[in-house]
C-alpha beads as a LAMMPS data file, in Angstrom:
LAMMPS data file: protein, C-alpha beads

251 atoms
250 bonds

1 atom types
1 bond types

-500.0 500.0 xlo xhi
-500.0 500.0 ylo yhi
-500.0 500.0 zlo zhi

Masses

1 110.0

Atoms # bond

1 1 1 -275.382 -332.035 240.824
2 1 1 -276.011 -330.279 237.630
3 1 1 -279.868 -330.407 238.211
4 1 1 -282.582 -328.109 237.545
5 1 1 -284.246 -327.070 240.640
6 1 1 -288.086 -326.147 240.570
7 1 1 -289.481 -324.894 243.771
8 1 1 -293.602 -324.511 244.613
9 1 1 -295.109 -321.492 246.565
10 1 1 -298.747 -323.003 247.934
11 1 1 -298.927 -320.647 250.898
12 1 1 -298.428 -318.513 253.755
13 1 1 -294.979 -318.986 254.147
14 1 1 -294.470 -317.049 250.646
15 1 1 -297.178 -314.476 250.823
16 1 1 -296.312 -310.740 251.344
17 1 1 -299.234 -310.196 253.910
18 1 1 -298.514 -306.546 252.743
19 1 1 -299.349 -306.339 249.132
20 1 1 -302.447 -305.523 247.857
21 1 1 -303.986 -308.961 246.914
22 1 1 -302.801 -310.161 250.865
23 1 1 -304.474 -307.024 252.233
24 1 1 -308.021 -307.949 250.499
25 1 1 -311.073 -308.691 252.376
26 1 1 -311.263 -312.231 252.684
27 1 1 -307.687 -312.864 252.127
28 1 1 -305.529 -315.304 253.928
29 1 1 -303.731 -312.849 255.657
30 1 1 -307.092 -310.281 256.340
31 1 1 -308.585 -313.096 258.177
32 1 1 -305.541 -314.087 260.371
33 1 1 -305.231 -313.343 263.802
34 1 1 -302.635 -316.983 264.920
35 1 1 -299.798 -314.579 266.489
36 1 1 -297.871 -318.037 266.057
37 1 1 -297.878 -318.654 262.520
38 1 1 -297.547 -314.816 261.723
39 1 1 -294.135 -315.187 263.532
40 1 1 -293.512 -318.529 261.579
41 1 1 -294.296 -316.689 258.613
42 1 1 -291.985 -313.770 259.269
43 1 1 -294.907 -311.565 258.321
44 1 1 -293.605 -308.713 260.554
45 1 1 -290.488 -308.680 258.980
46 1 1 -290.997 -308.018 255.618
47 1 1 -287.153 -307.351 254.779
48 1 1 -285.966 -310.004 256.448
49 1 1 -288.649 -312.363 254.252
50 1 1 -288.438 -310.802 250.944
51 1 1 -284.318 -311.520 251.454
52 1 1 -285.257 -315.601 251.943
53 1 1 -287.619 -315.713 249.275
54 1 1 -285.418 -313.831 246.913
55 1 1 -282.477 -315.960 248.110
56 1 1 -284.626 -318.995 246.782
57 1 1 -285.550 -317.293 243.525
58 1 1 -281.898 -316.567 242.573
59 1 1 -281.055 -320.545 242.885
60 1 1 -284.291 -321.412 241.315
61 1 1 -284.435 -322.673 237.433
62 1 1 -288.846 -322.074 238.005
63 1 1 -291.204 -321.238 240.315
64 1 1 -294.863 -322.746 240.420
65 1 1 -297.066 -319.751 242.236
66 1 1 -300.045 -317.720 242.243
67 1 1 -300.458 -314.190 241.989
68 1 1 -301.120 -313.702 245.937
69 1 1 -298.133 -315.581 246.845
70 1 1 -295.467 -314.051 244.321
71 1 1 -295.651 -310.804 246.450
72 1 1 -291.744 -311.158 247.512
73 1 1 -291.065 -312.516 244.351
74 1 1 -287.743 -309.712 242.772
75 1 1 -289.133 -311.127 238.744
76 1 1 -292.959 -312.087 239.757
77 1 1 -293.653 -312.363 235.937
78 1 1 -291.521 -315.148 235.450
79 1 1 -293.956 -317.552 237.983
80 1 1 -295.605 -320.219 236.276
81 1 1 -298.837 -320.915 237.703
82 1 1 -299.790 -322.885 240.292
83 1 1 -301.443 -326.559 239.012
84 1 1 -302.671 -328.960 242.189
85 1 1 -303.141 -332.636 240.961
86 1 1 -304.730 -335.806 243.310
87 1 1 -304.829 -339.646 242.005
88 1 1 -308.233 -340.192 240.555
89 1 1 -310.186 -342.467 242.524
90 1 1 -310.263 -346.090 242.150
91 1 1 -313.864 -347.151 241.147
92 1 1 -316.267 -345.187 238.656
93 1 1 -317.872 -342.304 240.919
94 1 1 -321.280 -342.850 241.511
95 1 1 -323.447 -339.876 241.395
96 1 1 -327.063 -341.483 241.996
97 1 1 -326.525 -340.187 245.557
98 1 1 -327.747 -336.741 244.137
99 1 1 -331.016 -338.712 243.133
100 1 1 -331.696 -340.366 246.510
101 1 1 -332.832 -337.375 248.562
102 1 1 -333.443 -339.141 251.602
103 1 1 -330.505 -336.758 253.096
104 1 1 -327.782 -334.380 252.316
105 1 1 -324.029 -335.269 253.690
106 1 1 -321.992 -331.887 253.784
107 1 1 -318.585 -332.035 254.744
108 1 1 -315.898 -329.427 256.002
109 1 1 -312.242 -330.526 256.792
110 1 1 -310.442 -327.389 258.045
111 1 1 -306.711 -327.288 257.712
112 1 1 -307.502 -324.127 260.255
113 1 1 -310.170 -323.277 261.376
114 1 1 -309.802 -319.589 261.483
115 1 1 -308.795 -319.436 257.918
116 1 1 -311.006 -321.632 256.629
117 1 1 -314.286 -320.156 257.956
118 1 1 -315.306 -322.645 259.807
119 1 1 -317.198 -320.790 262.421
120 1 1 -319.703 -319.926 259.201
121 1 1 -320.146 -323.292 257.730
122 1 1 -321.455 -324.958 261.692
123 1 1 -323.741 -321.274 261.917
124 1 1 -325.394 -322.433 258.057
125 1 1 -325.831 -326.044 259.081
126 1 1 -327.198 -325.233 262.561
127 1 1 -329.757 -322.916 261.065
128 1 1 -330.563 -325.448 258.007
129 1 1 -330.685 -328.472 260.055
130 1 1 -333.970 -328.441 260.807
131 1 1 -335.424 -327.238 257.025
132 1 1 -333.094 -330.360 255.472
133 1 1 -331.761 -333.397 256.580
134 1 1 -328.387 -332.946 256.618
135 1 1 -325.648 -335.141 257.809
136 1 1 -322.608 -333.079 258.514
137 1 1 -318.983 -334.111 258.788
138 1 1 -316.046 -332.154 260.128
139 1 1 -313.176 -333.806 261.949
140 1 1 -309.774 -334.727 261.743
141 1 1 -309.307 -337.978 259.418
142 1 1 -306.598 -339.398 257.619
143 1 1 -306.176 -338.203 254.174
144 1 1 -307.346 -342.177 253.251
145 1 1 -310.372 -341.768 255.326
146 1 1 -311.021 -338.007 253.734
147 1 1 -311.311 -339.275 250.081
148 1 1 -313.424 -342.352 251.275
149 1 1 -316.192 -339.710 252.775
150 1 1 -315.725 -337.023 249.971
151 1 1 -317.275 -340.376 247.138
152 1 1 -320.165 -340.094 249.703
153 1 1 -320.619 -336.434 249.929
154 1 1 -323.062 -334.032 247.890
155 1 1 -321.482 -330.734 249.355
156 1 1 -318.001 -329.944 250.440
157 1 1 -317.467 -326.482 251.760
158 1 1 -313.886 -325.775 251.303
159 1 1 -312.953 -321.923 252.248
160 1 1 -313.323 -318.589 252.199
161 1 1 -310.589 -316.752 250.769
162 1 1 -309.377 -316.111 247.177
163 1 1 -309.026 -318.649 245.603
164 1 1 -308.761 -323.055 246.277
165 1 1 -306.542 -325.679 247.555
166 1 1 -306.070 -329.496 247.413
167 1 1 -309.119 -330.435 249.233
168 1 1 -311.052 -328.797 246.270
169 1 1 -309.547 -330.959 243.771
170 1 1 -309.857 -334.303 245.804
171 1 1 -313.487 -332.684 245.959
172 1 1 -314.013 -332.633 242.936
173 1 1 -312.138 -335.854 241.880
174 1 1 -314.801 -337.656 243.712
175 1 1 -318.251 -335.910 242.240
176 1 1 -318.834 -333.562 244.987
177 1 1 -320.293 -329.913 244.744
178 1 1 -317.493 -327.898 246.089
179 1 1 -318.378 -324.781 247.804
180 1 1 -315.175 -322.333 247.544
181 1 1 -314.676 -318.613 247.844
182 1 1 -312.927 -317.165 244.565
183 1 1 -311.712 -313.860 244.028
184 1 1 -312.158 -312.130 241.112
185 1 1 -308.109 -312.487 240.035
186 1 1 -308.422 -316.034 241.169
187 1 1 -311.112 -316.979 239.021
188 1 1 -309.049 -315.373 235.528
189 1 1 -306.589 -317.918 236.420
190 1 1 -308.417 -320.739 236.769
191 1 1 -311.705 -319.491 234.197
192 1 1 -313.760 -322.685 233.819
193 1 1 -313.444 -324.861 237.685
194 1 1 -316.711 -325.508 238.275
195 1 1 -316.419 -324.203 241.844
196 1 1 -319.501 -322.555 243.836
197 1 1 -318.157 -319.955 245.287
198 1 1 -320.482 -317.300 248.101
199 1 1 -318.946 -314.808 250.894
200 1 1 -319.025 -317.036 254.380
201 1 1 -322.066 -314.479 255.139
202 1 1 -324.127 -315.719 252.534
203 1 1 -323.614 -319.715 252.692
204 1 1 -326.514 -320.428 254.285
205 1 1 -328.746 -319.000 251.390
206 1 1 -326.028 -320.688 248.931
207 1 1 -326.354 -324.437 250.191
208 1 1 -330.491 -323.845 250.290
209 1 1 -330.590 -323.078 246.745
210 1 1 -328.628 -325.970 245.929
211 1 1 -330.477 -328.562 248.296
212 1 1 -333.325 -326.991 246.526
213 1 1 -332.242 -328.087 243.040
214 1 1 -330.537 -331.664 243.358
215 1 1 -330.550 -331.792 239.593
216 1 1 -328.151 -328.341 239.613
217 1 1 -326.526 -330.055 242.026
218 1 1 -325.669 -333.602 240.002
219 1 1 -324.638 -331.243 236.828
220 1 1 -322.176 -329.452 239.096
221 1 1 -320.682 -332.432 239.657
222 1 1 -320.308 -333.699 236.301
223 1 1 -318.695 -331.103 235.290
224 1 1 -316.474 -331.073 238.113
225 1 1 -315.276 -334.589 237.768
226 1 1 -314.792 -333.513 233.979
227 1 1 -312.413 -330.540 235.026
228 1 1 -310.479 -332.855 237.122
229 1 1 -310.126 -335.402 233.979
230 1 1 -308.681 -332.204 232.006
231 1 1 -306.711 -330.374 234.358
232 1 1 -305.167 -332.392 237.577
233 1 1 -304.681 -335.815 237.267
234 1 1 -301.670 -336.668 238.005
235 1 1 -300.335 -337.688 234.294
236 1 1 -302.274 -334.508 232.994
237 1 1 -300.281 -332.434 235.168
238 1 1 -297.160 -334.408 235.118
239 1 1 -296.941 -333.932 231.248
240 1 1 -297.577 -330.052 231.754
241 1 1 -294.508 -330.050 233.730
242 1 1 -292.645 -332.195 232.422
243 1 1 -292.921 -330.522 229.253
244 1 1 -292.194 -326.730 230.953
245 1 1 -288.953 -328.882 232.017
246 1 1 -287.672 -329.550 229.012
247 1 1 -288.312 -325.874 227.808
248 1 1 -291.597 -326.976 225.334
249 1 1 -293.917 -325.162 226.569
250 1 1 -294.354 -322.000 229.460
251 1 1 -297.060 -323.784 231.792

Bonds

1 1 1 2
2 1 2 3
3 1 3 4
4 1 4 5
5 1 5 6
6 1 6 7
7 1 7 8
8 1 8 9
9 1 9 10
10 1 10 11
11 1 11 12
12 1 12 13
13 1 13 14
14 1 14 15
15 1 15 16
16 1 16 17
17 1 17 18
18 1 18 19
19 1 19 20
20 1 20 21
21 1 21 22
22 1 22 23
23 1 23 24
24 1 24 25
25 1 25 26
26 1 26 27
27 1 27 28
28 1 28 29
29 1 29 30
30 1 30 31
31 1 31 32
32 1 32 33
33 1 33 34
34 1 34 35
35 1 35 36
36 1 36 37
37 1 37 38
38 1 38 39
39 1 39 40
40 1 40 41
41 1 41 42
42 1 42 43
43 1 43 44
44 1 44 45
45 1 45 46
46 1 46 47
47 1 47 48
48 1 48 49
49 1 49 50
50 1 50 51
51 1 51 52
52 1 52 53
53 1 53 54
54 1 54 55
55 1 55 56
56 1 56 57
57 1 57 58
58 1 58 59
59 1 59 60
60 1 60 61
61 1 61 62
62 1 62 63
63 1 63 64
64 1 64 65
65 1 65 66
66 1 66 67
67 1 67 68
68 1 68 69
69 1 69 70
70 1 70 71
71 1 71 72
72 1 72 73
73 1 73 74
74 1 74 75
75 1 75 76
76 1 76 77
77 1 77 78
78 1 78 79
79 1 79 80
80 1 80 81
81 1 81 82
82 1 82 83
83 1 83 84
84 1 84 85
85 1 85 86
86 1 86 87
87 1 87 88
88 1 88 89
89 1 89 90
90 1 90 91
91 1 91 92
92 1 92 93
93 1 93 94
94 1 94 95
95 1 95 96
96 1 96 97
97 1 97 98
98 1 98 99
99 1 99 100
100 1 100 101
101 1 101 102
102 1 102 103
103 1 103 104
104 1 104 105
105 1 105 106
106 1 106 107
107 1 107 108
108 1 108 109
109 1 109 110
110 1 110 111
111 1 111 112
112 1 112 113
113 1 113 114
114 1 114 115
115 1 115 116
116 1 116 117
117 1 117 118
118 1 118 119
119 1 119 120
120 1 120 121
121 1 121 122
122 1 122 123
123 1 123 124
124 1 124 125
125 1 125 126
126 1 126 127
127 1 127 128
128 1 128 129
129 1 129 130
130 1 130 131
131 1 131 132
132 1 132 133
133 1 133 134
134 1 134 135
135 1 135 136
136 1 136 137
137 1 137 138
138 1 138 139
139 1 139 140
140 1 140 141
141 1 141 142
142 1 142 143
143 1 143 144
144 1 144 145
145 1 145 146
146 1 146 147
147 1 147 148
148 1 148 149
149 1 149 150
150 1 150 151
151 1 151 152
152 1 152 153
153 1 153 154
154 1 154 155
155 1 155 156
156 1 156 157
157 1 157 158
158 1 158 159
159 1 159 160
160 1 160 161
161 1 161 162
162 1 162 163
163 1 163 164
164 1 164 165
165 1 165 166
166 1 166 167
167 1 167 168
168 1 168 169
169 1 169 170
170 1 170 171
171 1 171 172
172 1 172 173
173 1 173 174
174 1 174 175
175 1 175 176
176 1 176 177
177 1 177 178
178 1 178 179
179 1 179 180
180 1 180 181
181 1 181 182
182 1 182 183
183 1 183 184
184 1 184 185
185 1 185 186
186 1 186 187
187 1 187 188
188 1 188 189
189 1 189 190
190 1 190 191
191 1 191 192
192 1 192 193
193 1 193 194
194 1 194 195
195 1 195 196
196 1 196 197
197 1 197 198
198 1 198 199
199 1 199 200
200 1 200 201
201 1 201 202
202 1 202 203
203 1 203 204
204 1 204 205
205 1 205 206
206 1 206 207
207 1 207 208
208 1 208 209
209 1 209 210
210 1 210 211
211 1 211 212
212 1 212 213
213 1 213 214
214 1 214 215
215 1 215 216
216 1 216 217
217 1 217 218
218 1 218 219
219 1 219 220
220 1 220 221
221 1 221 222
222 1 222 223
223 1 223 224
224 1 224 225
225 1 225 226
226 1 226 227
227 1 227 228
228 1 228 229
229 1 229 230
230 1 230 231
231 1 231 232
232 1 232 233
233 1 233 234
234 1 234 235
235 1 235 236
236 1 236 237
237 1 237 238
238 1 238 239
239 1 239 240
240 1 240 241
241 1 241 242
242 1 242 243
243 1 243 244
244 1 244 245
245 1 245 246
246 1 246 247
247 1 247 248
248 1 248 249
249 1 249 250
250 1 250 251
């Protein structure tokens, strides 16, 4: 059809659960044990996945990926990176809820829970339930019902790997302090998110110094919501790519 074709690599599905950024403590792939999805993911047959991806990369005009999934890539260096975008939300985000102090709504929405650490995040809210009031959300929504809770939320702990996802962005979209593992490489390509980011051993001490400091917390925010303004609405991005389209700029 004479089109150019673009394709995204968000995931397991691309990663080489072999190379050195997959084989990282804290990585994806480090914390996986789901026999299922490793067989999904063909991650015991490394030839046999490096010949799809490759296969995909020959009839591809660009690829959107980060480092840790560009493993199988044959020309890695030609990946552009990796931008998420969410629609920004529909009224003005109020952030007086970081003045109230009555209580503290943390939320965690695991994807998986293995992966996603979520074993650490009920541990730090068990043990700092009775020092703060907390009201703590973690269940399966729809997405609707997610971004209605996240403009209520002061803290969302997202994951515990190398770098973020889309529920980070929404997070942020809606004024919440996102909590967010990021690797050293992750955090050169993305320099300025205003993510917190801890080991899953050391969020309990992470969310008392912020419940400790609601003023940190509401500047967090800010700057959050500010980030998401700059860097993934939906026309922001849409321009970038649009413009790495029509061969103006290189992402």
């Amino acid at each position: 059809m004479e089109k150019k074709i673009a394709f995204f690599f968000p995931g397991c599905a691309e990663k080489n659960p072999h190379d050195a950024l997959n084989s990282m403590k804290y990585s994806d792939c480090w914390y996986c044990t789901d026999v299922r999805k490793q067989r999904y993911c063909l991650c015991h047959k490394p030839d046999q996945k490096r010949n799809k991806i490759e296969y995909f990369e020959g009839k591809a005009d660009f690829i959107f990926s980060r480092p840790n999934t560009s493993g199988y890539l044959k020309y890695p260096q030609k990946a552009l990176p990796m931008w998420l975008m969410t629609d920004a939300p529909m009224q003005t985000v109020d952030l007086q809820r970081y003045q109230d102090g009555n209580f503290w709504r943390i939320m965690h929405f695991p994807s998986h829970q293995e992966l996603k650490g979520t074993r650490y995040v009920e541990a730090a809210i068990a043990s700092l339930n009775g020092k703060y009031k907390i009201e703590y959300l973690s269940e399966r929504m729809s997405n609707r019902e997610v971004l209605e809770n996240l403009e209520k939320a002061h803290i969302l702990v997202d994951q515990f790997t190398h770098t973020f996802g889309l529920l980070a962005i929404e997070g942020l979209s809606r004024g919440c302090v996102v909590i967010c593992r990021m690797e050293e490489w992750a955090r050169k390509c993305y320099p300025d998110i205003p993510l917190v980011s801890c080991n899953p051993e050391n969020l309990e001490k992470t969310i008392a110094e912020l419940l400790a400091n609601p003023e940190r917390m509401q500047q967090i925010a800010e700057d959050g919501i500010r980030w998401f303004r700059e860097n993934a609405m939906l026309d922001v991005v849409g321009n970038r790519m649009l413009n790495v389209f029509e061969n103006k700029i290189s992402c």
